[in-house]
N, C-alpha and C positions, 0 to 999 in steps of 0.2 A: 504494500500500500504506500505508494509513493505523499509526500505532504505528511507525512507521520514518520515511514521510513523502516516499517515493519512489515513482516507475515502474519497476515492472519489465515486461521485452516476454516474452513466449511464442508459440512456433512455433504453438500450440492453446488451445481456449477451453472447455471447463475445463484448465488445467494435465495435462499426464501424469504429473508426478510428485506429483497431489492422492490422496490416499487419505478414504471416508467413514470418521470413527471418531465414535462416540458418548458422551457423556460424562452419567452417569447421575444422574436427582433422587435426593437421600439424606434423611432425617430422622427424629428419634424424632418426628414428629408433632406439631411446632411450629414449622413453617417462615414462619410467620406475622412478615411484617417482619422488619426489617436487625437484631435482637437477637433476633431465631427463630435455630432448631438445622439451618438448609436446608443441605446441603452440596453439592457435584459432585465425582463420583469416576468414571475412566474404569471402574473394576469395575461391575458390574450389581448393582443390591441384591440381598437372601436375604429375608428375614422382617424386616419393615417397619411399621409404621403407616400411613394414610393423612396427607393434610393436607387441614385442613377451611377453611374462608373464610366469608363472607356477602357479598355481592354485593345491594346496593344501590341500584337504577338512578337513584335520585334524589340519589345521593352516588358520583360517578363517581368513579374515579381521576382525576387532572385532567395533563392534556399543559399545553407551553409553549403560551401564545398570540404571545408577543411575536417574531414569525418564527417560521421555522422551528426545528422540535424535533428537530432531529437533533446529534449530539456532546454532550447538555444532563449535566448531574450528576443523579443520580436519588435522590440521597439522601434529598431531601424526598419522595418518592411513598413511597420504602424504607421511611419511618417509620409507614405504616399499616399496619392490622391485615390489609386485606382484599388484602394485595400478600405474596404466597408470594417469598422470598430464598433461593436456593440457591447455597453459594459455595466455587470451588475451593481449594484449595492453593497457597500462595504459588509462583509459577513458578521454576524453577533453570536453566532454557533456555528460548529462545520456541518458540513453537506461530504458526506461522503459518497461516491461513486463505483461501480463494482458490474462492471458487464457492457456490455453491447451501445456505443453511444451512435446516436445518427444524426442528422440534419435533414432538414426539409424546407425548401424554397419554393417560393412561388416567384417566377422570374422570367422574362421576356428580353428578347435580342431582336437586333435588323440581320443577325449571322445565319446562314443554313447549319452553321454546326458552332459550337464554340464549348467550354470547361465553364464550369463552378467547383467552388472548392472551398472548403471548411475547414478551421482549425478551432480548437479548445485549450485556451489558452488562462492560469495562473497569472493573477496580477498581483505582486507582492507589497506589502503597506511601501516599500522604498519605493517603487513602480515596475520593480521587474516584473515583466510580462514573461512567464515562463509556458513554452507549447508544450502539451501534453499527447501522451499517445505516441505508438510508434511510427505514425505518419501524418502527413495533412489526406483528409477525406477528398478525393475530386469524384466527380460524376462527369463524363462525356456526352454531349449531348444529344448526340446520335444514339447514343446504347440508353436513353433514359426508359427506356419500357425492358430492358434485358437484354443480355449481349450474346442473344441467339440471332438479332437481325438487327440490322441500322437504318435507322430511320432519321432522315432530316427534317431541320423547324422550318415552318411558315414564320416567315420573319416578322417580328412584332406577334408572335401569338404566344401568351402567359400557360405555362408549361410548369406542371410539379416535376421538382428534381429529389429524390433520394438520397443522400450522401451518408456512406458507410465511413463512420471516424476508426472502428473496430474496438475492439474490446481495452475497457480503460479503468486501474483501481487506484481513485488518488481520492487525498483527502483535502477539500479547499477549508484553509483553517480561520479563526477568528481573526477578522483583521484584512481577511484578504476580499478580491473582488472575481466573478469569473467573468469571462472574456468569451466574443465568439469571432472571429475574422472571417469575413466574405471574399473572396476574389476572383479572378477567373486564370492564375495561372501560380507556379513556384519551378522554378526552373533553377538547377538540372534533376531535381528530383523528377520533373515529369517533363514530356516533351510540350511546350508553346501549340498548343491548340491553333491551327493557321485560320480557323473559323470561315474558309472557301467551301468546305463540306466534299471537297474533291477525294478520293482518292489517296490515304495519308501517308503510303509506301514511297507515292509518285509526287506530292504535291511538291510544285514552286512557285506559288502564288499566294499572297499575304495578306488581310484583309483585317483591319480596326473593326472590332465589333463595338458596339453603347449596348450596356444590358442594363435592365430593371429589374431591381426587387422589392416584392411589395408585401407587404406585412401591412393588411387591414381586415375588418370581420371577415369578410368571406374567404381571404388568402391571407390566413396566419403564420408565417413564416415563424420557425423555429427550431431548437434543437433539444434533443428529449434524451436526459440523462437516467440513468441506471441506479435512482439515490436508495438509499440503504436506511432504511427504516430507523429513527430512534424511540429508544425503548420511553414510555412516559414515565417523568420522575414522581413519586407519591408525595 
């Protein structure tokens, strides 16, 4: 259980005392970067703005090269425009986590094909942003129904995306905040999505996607943690 720093054993695997609870995007539609209005709130938003981006493929988000990118500080990726920040409440108890985490967007491009990608990310009382999990979650846009067939978007049509973070046991402690980061690329962890929707063995044609994400009643965008029941004290 990383955030603690310990093993714990369970009779079972997921936990029995794990409950799915999701915790929702918020923003007046500037969630743009670590000085954007992103926030997480377990309520469900009402009546919302979108958040808008520019996705780039020849200006990826750029991952750690020097080893592996896992526990890294994200501050520096948090400072651009085309990386969405959404951030909770300072904690007054922990939330532990323990199994299976996902995300879920409701999101629209002008691309026939383009990435979204999720990270869960540790914000420490000094401001380290520390990433959790052993990867950033992406979804292809093509394979968003299953990667038995690929299927291209109608461009500008609001599309759920899936995103598998995979299985995560950390403990966010009192004091801290959690974090979700939106974007559409981390490179060289993953290849730059050329968003032509060509062909991706062959493709050399490049194309700026604008994506939307909306998080309002009908399309709640958010990401739904694996929290770990606390026992009630008498």
């Amino acid at each position: 259980m990383t955030g603690e720093n310990r093993w714990k054993d369970f009779d079972a695997y997921p936990p029995k005392q794990v409950a799915e609870r999701s915790l929702y995007l918020h923003s007046g539609g500037r969630a743009n970067s670590l000085v954007g209005d992103g926030k997480l709130a377990w309520d469900p938003p009402a009546a919302e703005p979108p958040d808008r981006y520019t996705y780039d493929p020849q200006q990826p988000v750029p991952t750690e090269t020097d080893g592996a990118p896992y526990a890294r500080d994200q501050r520096q990726v948090e400072r651009r425009d085309d990386v969405l920040v959404f951030t909770g409440e300072v904690l007054t108890e922990p939330v532990e986590i323990i199994g299976a985490v996902t995300a879920t967007l409701h999101a629209a491009t002008d691309a026939r094909d383009t990435d979204f990608l999720a990270k869960l990310v540790d914000v420490y009382p000094d401001g380290r942003a520390v990433l959790l999990g052993s990867r950033t979650g992406i979804r292809r846009a093509r394979y968003r129904h299953g990667y038995e067939r690929e299927e291209l978007l109608t461009p500008n049509q609001v599309e759920s995306y899936r995103i598998e973070l995979f299985d995560i046991a950390h403990s966010f402690q009192p004091g801290h905040r959690i974090r979700v980061e939106i974007s559409s690329s981390a490179a060289p962890m993953y290849n730059p999505n050329q968003n032509t929707g060509n062909p991706v063995a062959t493709d050399t044609e490049w194309k700026t996607a604008h994506q939307i994400i909306y998080h309002d009643r009908a399309r709640a965008s958010a990401i739904t943690l694996p929290v770990v029941s606390r026992p009630s004290v008498p």
